[in-house]
C-alpha positions, 0 to 999 in steps of 0.5 A: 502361648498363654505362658509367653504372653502371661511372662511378657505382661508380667515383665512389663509390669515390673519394669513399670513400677520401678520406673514410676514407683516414686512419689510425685516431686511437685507436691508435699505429703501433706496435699496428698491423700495416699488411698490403701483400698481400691474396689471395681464394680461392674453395672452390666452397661460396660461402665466402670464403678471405681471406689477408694479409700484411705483408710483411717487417717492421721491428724495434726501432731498430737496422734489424732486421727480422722475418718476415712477418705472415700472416693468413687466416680464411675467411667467407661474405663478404669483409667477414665474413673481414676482420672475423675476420682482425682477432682473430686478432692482438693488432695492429689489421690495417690495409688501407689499404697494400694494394698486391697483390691475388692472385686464386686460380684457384678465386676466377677460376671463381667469379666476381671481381665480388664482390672487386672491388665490395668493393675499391671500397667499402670505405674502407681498400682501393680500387681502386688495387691491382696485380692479378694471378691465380695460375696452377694455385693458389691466392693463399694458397700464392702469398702463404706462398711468400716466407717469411721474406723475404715475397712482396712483393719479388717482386711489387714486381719484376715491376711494375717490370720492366713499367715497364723494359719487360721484363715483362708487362703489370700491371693495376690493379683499377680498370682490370680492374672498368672492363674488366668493366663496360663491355667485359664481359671482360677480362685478368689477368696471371697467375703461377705458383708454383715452388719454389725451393731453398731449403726452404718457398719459391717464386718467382712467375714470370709465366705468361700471361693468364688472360682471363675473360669478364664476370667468370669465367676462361675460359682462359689465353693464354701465350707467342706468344697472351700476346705477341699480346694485349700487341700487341693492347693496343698494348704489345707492347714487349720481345720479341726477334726472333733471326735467324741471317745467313750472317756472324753472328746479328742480333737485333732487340729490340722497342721502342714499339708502337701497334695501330689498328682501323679499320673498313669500313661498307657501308649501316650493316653493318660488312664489315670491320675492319682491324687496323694494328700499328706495331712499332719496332724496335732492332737490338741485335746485328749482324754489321758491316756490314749490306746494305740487303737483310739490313735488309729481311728482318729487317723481312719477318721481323718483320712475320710473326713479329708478325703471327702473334702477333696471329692467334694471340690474336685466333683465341682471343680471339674463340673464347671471345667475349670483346673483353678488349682493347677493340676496340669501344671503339676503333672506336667512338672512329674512327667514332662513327656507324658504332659506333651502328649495331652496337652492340647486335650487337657481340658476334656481330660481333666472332666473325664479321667478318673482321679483316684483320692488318697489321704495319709493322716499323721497325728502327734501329740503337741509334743511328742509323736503318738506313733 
């Protein structure tokens, strides 16, 4: 049934942007100002904080450059503050080059379905935005923390830091509104504010996971918790193991990783699942040269380290009661009868089944296989 309807609502928003995609014909570029940013708050009351911005701007022909359009209204409804923010300027505000979404922590408590149907009905917007949670406050005091510089440049680094595979993982809206829907729960990746020298601005910093349940925050999972989510989810790639030989320091860098789940059926009872992550990882430093035994205990270390990482955000994960990762949705793709069979009981499963951890390290030398 979620499926269906997460399906319908997704088709929907598709059909609506290609209709409405295009700039409005009456007005020149030049009276318009085209917001990259949009940040949600919620005030507990049932009203709305909606806050955006430009980003840096271009100015006059010689590559001049201005501050930072910041606009916020608050309202009942998000269309309600749209429609505000469009007289507080003389430009015609622009949604359709969103590509941040911040969700402040108050909006989290509240609920974030609302926003998310919004984005995938409204014309301009969509779905296909990166979306991110502040940490501690609120999308309005993150988005005003870039100041004259904007708080765009930073966004747009953390997104292609994940894609170098240093950073945390990004989400989509559409994949955090699919989340909801069909899993009932997912993960954002959340920030955090901290001020910075220079007088009125701050860098945003990657705190974490904030892990909501259907559509409110439950709780955070940061350091081993968020790195055991990101294994969980198959992309654990980037974390370091650093261990102390007796000729020198080795250290192991993380590179591609694939997650498993395997379930164990007895006459139509799930007994058992069992988890399989496949870590490869690339021996950065090395004392020279390295016996195989040495190889085998940084293997033995890194399949403990990895697996207590997993342990850990699998123990919280299922305290809060929330399969955020969608480990249903994999043991209904390995064993589809089997899944018919649980499926209404997922939910209770999913606490209660025992769930066997089991990591499988390779490490290679940056360019040839240690063995």
């Amino acid at each position: 049934m979620k499926g269906t309807w997460a399906a319908g609502i997704l088709a929907a928003a598709v059909l609506l942007t290609g209709c409405g995609g295009g700039l409005p014909r009456a007005r020149e570029m030049g009276e318009m100002a085209l917001m990259r940013t949009m940040g949600v708050d919620g005030n507990g009351e049932g009203t709305l904080a909606v806050t955006v911005s430009t980003g840096k701007r271009a100015v006059g022909t010689q590559g001049g450059t201005a501050a930072p359009l910041i606009l916020q209204a608050e309202s009942l409804s998000l269309s309600g503050a749209c429609r505000e923010i469009q007289g507080l300027s003389s430009y015609h505000v622009f949604y359709g080059y969103v590509d941040q979404i911040l969700l402040g922590e108050s909006m989290a408590l509240q609920g974030v379905e609302p926003v998310l149907e919004y984005l995938s009905r409204d014309v301009e917007l969509g779905l296909g935005a990166q979306i991110w949670l502040v940490r501690d406050g609120s999308a309005q005091s993150a988005i005003e923390s870039g100041g004259e510089s904007g708080v765009e440049e930073q966004l747009s680094i953390l997104r292609k830091s994940r894609e170098l595979g240093v950073g945390g993982l990004t989400r989509t809206a559409e994949e955090v509104f699919q989340d909801i829907l069909e899993q009932g729960g997912t993960y954002l990746p959340a920030l955090h504010c901290v001020p910075s020298e220079q007088e009125g601005e701050a860098s945003l910093l990657e705190w974490g996971y904030g892990v909501l349940r259907e559509d409110r925050l439950v709780g955070y999972l940061e350091g081993d918790g968020a790195r055991g989510l990101e294994l969980l989810a198959g992309q654990g790639n980037g974390d370091l193991l650093e261990v102390e030989l007796s000729d020198g320091l080795a250290v192991v860098e993380i590179g591609q990783t694939t997650t498993q789940f395997i379930p164990v059926y007895q006459q139509r009872e799930l007994k058992e699942i069992h988890l399989v992550c496949q870590v490869n990882g690339a021996l950065t430093e090395f004392p020279s040269p390295m016996e195989g035994e040495e190889v085998n205990r940084l293997r033995e270390l890194l399949d403990q380290q990895e697996t207590q990482k997993i342990q850990r955000a699998l123990d919280q994960l299922r305290s809060w009661r929330v399969d955020c990762v969608g480990i249903g949705h994999q043991l209904s793709m390995a064993a589809p009868e089997g899944w018919r069979w649980i499926e209404e009981d997922w939910e209770r499963l999913f606490v209660n089944v025992p769930i066997t951890v089991t990591v499988q390290a390779t490490i290679n030398r940056t360019y040839d296989d240690l063995g």
